[in-house]
PyMOL Python script that loads the backbone (N, CA, C, O; Angstrom):
from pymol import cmd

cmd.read_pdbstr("""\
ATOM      1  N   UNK A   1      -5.692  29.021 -11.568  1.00  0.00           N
ATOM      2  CA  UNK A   1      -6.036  29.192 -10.173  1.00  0.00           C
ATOM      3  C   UNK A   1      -6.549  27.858  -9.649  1.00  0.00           C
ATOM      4  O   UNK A   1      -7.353  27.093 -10.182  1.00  0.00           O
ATOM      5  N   UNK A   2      -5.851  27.736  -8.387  1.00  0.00           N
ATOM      6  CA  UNK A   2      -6.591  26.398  -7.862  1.00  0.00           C
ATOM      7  C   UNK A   2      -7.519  26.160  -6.885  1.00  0.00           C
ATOM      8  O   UNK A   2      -7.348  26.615  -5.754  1.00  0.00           O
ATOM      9  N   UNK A   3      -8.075  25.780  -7.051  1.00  0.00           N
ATOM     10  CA  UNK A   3      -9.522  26.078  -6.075  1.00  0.00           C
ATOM     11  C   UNK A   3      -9.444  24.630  -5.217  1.00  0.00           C
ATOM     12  O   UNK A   3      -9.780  23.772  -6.034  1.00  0.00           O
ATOM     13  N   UNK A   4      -9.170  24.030  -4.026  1.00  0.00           N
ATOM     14  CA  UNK A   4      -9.164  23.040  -2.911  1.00  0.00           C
ATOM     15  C   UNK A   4     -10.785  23.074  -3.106  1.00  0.00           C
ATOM     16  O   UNK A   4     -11.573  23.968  -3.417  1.00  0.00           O
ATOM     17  N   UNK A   5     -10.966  21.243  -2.678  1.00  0.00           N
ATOM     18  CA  UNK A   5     -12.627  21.373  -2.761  1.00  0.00           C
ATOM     19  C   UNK A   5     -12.803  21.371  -0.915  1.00  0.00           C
ATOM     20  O   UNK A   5     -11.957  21.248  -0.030  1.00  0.00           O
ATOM     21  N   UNK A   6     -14.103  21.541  -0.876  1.00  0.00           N
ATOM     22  CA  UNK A   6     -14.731  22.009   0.187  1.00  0.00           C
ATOM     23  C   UNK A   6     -14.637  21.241   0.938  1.00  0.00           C
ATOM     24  O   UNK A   6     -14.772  20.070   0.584  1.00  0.00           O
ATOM     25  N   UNK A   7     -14.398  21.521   2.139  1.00  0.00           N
ATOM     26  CA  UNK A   7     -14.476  20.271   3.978  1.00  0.00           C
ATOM     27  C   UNK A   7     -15.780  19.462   3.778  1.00  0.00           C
ATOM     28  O   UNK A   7     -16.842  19.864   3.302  1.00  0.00           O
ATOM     29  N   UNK A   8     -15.549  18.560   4.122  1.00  0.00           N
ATOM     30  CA  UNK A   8     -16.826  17.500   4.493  1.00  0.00           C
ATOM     31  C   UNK A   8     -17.715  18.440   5.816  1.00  0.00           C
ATOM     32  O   UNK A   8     -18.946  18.411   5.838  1.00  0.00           O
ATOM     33  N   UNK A   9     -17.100  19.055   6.619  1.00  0.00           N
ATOM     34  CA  UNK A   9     -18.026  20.035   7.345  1.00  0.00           C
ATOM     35  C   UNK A   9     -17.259  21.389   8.066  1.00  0.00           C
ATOM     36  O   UNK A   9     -16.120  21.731   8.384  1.00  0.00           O
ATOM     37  N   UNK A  10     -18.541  21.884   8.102  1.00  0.00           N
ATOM     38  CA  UNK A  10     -17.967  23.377   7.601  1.00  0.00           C
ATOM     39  C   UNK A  10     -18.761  24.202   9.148  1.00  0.00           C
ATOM     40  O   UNK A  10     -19.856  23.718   9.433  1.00  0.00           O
ATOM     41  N   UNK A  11     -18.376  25.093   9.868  1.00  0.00           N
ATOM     42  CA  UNK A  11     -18.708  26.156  10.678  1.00  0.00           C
ATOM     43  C   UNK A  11     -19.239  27.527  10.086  1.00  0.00           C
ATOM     44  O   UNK A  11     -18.616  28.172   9.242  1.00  0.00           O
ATOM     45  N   UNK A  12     -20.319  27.856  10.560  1.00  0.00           N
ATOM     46  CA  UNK A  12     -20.528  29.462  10.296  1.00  0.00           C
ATOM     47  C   UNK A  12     -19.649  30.675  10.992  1.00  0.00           C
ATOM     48  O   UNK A  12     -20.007  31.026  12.116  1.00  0.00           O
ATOM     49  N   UNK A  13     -18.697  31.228  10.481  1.00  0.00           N
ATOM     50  CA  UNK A  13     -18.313  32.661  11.082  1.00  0.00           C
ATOM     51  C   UNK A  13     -19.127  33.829  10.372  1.00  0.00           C
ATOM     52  O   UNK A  13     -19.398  34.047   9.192  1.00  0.00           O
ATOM     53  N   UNK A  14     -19.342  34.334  11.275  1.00  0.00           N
ATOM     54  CA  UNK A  14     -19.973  35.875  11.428  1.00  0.00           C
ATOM     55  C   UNK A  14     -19.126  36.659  11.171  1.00  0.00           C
ATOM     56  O   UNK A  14     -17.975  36.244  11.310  1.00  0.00           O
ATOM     57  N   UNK A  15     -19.296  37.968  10.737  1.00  0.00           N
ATOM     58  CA  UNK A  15     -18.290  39.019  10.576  1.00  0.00           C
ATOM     59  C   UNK A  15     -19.338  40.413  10.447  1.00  0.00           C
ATOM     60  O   UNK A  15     -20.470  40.367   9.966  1.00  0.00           O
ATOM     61  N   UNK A  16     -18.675  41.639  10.994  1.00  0.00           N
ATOM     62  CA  UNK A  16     -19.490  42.666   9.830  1.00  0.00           C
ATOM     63  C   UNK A  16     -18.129  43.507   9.724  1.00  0.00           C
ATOM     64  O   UNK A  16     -17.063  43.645  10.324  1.00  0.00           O
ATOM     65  N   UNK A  17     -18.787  43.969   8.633  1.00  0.00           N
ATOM     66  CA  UNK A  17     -18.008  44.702   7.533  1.00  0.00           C
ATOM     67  C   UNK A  17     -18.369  45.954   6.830  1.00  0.00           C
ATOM     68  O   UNK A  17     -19.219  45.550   6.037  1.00  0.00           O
ATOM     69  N   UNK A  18     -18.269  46.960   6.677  1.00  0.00           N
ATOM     70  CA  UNK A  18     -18.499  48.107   5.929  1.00  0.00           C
ATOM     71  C   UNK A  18     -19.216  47.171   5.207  1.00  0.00           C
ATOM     72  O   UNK A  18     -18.824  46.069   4.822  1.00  0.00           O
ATOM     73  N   UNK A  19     -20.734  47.904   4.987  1.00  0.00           N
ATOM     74  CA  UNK A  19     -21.716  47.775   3.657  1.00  0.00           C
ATOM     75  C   UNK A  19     -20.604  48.455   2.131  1.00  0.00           C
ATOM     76  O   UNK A  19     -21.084  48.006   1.091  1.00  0.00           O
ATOM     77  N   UNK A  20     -19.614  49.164   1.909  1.00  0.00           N
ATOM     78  CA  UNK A  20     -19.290  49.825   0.775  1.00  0.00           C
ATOM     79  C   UNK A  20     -18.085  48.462   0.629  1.00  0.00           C
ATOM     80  O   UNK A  20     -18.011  47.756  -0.377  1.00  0.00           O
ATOM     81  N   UNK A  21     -17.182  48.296   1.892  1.00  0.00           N
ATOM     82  CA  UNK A  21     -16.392  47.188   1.277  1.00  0.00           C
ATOM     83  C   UNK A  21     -16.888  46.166   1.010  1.00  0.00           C
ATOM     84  O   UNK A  21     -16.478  45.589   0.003  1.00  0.00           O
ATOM     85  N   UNK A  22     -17.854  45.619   1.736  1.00  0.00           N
ATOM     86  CA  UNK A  22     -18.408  44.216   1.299  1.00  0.00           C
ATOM     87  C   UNK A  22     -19.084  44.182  -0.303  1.00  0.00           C
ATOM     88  O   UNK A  22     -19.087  43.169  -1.003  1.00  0.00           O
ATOM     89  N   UNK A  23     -19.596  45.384  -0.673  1.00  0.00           N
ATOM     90  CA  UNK A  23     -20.091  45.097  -2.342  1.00  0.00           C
ATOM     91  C   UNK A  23     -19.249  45.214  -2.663  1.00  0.00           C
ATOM     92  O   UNK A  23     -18.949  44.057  -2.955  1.00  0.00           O
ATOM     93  N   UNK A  24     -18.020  46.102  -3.026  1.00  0.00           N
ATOM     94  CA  UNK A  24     -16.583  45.960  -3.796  1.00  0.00           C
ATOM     95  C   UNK A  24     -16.067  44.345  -3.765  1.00  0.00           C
ATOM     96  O   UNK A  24     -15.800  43.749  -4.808  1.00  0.00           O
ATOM     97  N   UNK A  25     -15.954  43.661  -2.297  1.00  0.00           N
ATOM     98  CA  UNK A  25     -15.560  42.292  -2.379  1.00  0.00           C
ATOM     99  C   UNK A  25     -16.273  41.699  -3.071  1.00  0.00           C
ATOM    100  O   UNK A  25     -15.666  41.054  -3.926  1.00  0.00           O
ATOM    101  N   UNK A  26     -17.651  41.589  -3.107  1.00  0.00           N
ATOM    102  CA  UNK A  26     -18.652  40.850  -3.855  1.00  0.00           C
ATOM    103  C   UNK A  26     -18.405  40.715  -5.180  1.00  0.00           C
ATOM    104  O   UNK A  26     -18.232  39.636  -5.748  1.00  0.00           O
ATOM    105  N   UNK A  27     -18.386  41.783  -5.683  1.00  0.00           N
ATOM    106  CA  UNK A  27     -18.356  42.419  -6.956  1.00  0.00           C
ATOM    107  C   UNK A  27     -16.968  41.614  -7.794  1.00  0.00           C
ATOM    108  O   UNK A  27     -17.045  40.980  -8.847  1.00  0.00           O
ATOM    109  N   UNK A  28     -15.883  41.836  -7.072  1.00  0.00           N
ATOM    110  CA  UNK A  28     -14.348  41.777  -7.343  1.00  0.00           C
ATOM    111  C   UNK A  28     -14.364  40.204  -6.914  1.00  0.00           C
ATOM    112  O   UNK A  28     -13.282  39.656  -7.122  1.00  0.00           O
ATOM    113  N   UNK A  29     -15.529  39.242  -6.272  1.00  0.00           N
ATOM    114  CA  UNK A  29     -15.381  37.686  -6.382  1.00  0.00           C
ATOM    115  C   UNK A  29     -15.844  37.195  -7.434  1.00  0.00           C
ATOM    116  O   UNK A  29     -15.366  36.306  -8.138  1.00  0.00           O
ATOM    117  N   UNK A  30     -17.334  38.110  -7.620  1.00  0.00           N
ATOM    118  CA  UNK A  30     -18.060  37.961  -9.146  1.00  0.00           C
ATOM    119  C   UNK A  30     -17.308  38.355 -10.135  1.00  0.00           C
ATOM    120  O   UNK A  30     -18.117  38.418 -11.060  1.00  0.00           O
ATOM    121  N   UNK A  31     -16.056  38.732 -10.645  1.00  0.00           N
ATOM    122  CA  UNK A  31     -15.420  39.014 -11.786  1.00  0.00           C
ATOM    123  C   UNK A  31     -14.433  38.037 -11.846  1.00  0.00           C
ATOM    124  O   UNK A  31     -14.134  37.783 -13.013  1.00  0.00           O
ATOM    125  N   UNK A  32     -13.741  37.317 -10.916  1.00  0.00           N
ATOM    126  CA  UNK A  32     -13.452  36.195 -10.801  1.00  0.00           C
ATOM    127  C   UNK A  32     -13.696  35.172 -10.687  1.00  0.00           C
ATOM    128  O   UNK A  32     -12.816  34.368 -10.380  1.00  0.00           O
ATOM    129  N   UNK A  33     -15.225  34.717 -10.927  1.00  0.00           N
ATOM    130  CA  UNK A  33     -16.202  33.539 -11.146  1.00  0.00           C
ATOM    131  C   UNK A  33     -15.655  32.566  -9.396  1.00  0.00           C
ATOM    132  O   UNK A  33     -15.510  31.380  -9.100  1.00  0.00           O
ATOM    133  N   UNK A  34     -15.529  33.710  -8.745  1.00  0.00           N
ATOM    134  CA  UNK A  34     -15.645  32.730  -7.143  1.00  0.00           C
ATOM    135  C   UNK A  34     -16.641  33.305  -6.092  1.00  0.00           C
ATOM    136  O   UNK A  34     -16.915  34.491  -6.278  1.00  0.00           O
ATOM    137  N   UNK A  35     -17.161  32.781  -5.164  1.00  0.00           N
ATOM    138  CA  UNK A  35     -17.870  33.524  -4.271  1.00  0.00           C
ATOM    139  C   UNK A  35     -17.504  33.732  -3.349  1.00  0.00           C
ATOM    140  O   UNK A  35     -16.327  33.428  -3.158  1.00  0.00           O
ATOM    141  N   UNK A  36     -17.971  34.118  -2.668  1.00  0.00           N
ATOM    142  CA  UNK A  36     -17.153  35.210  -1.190  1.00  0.00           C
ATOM    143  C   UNK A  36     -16.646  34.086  -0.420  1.00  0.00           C
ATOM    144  O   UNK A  36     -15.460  34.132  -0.095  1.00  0.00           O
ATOM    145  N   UNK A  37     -17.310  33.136  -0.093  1.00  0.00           N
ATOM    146  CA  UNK A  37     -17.239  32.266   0.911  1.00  0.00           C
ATOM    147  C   UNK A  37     -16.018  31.372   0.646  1.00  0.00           C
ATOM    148  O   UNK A  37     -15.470  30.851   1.617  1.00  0.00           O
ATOM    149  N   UNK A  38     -15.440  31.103  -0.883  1.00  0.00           N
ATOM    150  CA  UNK A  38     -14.529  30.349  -1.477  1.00  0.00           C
ATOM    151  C   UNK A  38     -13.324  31.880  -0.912  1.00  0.00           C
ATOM    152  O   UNK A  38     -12.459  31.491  -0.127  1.00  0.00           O
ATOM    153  N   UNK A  39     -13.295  32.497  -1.046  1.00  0.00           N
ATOM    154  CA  UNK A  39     -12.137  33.721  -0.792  1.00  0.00           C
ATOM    155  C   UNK A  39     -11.987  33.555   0.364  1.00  0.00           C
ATOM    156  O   UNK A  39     -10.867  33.213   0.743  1.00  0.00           O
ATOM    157  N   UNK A  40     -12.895  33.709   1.189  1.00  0.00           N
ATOM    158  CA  UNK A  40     -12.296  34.015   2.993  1.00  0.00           C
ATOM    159  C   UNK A  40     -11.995  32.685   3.087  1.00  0.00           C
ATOM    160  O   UNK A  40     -10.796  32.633   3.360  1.00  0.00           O
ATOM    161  N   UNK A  41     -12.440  31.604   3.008  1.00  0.00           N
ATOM    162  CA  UNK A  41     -11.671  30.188   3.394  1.00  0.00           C
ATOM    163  C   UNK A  41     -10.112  30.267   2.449  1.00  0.00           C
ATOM    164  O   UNK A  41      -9.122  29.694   2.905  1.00  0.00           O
ATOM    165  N   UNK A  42     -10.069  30.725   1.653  1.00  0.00           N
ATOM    166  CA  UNK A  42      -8.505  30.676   0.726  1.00  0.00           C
ATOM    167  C   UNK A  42      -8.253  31.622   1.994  1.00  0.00           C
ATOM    168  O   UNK A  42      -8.045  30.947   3.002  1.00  0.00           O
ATOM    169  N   UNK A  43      -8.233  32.401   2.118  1.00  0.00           N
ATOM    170  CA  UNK A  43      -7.495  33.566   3.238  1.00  0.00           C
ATOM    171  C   UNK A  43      -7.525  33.107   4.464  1.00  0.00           C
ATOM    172  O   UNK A  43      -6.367  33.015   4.873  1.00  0.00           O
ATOM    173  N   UNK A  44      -8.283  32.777   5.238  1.00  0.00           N
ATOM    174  CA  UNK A  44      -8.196  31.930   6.313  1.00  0.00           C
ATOM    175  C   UNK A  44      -7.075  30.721   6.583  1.00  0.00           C
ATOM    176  O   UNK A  44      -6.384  30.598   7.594  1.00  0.00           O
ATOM    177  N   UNK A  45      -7.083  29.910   5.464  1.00  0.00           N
ATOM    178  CA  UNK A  45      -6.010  28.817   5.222  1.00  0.00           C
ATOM    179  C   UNK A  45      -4.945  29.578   4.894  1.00  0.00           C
ATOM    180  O   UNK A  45      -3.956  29.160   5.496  1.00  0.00           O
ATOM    181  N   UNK A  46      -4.672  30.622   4.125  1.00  0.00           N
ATOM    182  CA  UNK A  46      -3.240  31.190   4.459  1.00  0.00           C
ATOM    183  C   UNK A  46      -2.598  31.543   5.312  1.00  0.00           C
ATOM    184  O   UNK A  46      -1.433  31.223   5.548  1.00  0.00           O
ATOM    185  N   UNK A  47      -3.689  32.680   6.237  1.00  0.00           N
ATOM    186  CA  UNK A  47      -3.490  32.813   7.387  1.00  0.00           C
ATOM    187  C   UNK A  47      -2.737  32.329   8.361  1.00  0.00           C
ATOM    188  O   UNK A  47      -1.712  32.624   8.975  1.00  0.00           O
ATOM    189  N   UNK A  48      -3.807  31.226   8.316  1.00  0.00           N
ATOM    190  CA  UNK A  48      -3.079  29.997   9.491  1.00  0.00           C
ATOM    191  C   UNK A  48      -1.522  29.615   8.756  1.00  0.00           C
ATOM    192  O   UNK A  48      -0.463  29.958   9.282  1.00  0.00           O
ATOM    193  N   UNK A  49      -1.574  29.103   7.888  1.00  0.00           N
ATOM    194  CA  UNK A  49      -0.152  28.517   7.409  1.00  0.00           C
ATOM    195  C   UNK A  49       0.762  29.858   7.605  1.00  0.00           C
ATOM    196  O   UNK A  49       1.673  29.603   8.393  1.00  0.00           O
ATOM    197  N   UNK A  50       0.791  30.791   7.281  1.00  0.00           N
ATOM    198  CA  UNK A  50       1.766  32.035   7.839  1.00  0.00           C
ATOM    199  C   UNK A  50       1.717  32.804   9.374  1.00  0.00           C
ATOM    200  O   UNK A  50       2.185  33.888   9.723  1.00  0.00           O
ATOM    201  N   UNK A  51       1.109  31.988   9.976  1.00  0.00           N
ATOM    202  CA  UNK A  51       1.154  32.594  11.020  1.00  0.00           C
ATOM    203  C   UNK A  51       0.808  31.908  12.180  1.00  0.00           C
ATOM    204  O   UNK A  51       0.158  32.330  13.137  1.00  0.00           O
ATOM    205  N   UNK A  52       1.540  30.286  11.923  1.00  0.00           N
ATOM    206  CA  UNK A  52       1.198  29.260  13.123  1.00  0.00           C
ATOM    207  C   UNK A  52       2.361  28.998  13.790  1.00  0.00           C
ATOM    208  O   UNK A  52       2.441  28.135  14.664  1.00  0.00           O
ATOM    209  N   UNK A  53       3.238  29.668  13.445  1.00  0.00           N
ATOM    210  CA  UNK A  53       4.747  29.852  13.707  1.00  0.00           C
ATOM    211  C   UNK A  53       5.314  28.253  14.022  1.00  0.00           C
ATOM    212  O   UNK A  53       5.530  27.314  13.256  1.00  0.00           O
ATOM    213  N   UNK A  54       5.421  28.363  15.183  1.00  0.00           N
ATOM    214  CA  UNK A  54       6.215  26.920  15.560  1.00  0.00           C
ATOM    215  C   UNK A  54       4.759  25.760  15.788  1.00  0.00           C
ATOM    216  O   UNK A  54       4.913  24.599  16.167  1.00  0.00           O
ATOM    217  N   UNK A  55       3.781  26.204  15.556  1.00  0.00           N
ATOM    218  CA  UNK A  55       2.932  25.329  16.258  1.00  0.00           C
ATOM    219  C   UNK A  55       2.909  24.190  14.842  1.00  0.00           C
ATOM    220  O   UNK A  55       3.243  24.566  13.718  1.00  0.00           O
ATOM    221  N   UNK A  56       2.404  22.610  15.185  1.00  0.00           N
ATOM    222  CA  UNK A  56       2.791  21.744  14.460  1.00  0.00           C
ATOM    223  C   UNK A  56       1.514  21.356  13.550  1.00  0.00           C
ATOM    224  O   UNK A  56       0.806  20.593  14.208  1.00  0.00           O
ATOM    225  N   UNK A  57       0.882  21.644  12.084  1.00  0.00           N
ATOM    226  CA  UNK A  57      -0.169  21.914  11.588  1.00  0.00           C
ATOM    227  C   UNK A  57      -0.899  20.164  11.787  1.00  0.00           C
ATOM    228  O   UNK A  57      -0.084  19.364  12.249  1.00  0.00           O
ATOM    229  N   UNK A  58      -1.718  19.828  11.606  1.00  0.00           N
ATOM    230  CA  UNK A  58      -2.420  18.457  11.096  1.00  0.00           C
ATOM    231  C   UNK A  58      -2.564  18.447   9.505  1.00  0.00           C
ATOM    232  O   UNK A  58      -2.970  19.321   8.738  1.00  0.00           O
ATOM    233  N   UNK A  59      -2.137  17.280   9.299  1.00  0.00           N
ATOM    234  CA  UNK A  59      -1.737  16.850   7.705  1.00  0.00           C
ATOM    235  C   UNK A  59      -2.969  17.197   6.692  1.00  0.00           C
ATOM    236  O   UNK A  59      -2.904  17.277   5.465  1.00  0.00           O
ATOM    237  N   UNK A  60      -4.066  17.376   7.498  1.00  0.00           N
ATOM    238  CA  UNK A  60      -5.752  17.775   6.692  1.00  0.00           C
ATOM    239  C   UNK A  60      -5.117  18.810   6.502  1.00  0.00           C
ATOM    240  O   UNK A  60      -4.767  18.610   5.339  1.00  0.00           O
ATOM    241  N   UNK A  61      -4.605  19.995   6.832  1.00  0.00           N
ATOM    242  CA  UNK A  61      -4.421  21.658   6.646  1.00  0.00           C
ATOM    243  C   UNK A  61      -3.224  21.663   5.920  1.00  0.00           C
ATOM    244  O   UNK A  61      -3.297  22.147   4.791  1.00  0.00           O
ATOM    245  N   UNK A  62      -2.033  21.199   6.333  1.00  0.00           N
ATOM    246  CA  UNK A  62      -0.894  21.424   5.516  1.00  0.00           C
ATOM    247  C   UNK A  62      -0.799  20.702   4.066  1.00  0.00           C
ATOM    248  O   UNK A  62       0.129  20.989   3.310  1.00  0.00           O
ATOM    249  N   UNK A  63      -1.728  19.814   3.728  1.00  0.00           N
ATOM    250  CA  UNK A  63      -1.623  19.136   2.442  1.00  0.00           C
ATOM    251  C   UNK A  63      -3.043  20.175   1.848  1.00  0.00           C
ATOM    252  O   UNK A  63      -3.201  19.642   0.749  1.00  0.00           O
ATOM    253  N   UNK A  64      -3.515  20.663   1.878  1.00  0.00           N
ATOM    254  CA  UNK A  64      -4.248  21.830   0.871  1.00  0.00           C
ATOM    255  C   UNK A  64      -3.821  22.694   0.506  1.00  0.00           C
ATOM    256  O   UNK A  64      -4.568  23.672   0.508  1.00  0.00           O
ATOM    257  N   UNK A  65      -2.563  22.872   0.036  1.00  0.00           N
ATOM    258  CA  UNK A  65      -2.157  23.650  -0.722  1.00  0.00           C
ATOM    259  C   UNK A  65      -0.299  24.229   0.150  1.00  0.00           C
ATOM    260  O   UNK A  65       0.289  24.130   1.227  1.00  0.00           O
ATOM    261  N   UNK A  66      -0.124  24.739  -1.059  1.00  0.00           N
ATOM    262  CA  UNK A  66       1.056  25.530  -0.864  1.00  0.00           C
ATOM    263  C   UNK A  66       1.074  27.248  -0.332  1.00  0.00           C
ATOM    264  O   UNK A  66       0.694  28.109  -1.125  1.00  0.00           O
ATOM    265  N   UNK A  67       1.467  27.562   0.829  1.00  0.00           N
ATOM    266  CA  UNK A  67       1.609  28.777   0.759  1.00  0.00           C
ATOM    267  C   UNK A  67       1.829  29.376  -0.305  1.00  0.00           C
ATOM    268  O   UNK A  67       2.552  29.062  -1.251  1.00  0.00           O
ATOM    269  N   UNK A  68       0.631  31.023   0.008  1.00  0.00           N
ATOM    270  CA  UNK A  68       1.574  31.693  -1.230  1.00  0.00           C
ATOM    271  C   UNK A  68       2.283  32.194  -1.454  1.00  0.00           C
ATOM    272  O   UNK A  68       2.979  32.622  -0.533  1.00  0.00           O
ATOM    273  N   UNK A  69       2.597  32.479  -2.688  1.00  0.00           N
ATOM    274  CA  UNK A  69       3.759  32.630  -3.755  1.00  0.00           C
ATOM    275  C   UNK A  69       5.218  31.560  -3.552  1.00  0.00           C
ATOM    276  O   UNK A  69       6.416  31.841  -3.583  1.00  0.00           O
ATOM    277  N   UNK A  70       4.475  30.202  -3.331  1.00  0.00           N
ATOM    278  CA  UNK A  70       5.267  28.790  -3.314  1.00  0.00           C
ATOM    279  C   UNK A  70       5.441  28.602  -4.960  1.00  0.00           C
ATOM    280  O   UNK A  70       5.325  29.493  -5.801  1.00  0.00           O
ATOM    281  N   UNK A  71       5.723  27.323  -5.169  1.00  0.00           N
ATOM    282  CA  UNK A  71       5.551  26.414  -6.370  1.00  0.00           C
ATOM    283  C   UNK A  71       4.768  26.000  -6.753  1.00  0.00           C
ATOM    284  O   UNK A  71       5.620  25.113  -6.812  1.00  0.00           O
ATOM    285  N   UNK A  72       3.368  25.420  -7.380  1.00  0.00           N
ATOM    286  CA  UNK A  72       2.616  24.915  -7.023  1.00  0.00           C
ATOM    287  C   UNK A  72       2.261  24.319  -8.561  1.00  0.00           C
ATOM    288  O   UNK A  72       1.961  24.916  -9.596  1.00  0.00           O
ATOM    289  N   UNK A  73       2.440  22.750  -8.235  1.00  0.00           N
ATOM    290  CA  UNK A  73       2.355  21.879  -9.759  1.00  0.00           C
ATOM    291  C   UNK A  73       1.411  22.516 -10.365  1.00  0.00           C
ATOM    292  O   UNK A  73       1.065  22.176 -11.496  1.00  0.00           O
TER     293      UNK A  73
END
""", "prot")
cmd.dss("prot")
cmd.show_as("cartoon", "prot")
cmd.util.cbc("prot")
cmd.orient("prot")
C-alpha cells in the first residue's frame, strides 16, 4: 500500500457522520495501521481524479498517485 506524504499545508473539513459508522471507520483504519485523516484525503484525491471530467488537474494533484485500480510501480 502506498501512502503519498502529507501537503506542506493542509485545511480543516468538518463533517458529521453517524456516531455507529464513524467507530466502524475508526476501528477498520486501526486494523490497517492508518488513521482516519490519511483515508479521507486517499478518497478525496480519488474523487477528484474520477470525477474532474474535462477540467485540466495541476501537476501537484495529478502526480500523487495513480487512479485506482491503475498500475502502480
Amino acid at each position: 500500500m502506498h501512502i503519498a506524504p502529507m501537503e506542506n499545508r493542509t485545511a480543516r473539513l468538518t463533517l458529521l457522520i453517524d456516531p455507529r459508522k464513524k467507530q466502524l471507520f475508526e476501528e477498520i483504519c486501526t486494523q490497517q495501521d492508518l488513521t482516519s485523516s490519511q483515508v479521507v484525503r486517499r478518497l478525496i484525491h480519488h474523487y477528484i481524479l474520477d470525477h474532474a471530467g474535462s477540467r485540466e488537474l495541476p501537476e501537484w494533484l495529478a502526480s500523487q498517485g495513480a487512479k485506482p485500480g491503475s498500475a502502480q510501480p
